[in-house]
N, C-alpha and C positions, 0 to 999 in steps of 0.2 A: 438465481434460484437457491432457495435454502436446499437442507440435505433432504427433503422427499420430493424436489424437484418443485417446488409453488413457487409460483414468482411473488419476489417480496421486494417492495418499495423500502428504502433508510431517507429518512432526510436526514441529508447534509449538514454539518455544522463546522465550527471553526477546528472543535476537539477531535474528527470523525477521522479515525486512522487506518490506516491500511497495511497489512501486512503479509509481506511475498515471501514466500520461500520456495527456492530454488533444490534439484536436484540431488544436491549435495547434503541436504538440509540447514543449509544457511538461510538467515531468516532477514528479511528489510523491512523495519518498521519506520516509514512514513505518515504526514500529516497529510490527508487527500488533497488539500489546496493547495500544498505545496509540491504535490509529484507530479513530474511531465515523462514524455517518453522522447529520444530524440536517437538516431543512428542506431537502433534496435535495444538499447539502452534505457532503464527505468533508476529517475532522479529522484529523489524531492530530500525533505529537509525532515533532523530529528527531532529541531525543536523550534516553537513560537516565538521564543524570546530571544536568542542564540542568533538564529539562524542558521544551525549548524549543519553544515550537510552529509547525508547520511552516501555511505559508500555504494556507488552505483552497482543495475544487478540486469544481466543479460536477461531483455524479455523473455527468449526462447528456451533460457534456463528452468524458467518459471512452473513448477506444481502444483501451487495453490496459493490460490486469493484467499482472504479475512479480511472484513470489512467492520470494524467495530466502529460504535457510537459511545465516545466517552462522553459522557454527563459532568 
């Protein structure tokens, strides 16, 4: 849901990233294809080309999702 609560569709693409911040306000910015979750843990990687992987972040820690569509 956006911020007056409507449900809003994103399509997906390769550039579509996502970005968590946790409690603390530490921030994980991931590439959405490449983030998984595994042992209450949120993975994925910082970059397309690299592969570089970005430092894992306690789901439970989590305050807010961002869902950007880079172009």
């Amino acid at each position: 849901n956006d911020k007056k609560g409507q449900t809003v569709e994103l399509p997906m693409t390769t550039n579509s990233a996502v970005r968590l911040t946790d409690r603390n306000g530490r921030r994980l910015t991931v590439y959405f294809d490449s983030m998984f979750m595994r042992d209450s843990m949120v993975y994925g990687s910082k970059s397309h080309y690299l592969k570089l992987p970005a430092t894992p972040m306690r789901i439970d820690s989590v305050v807010k999702v961002e869902v950007s569509k880079n172009s």
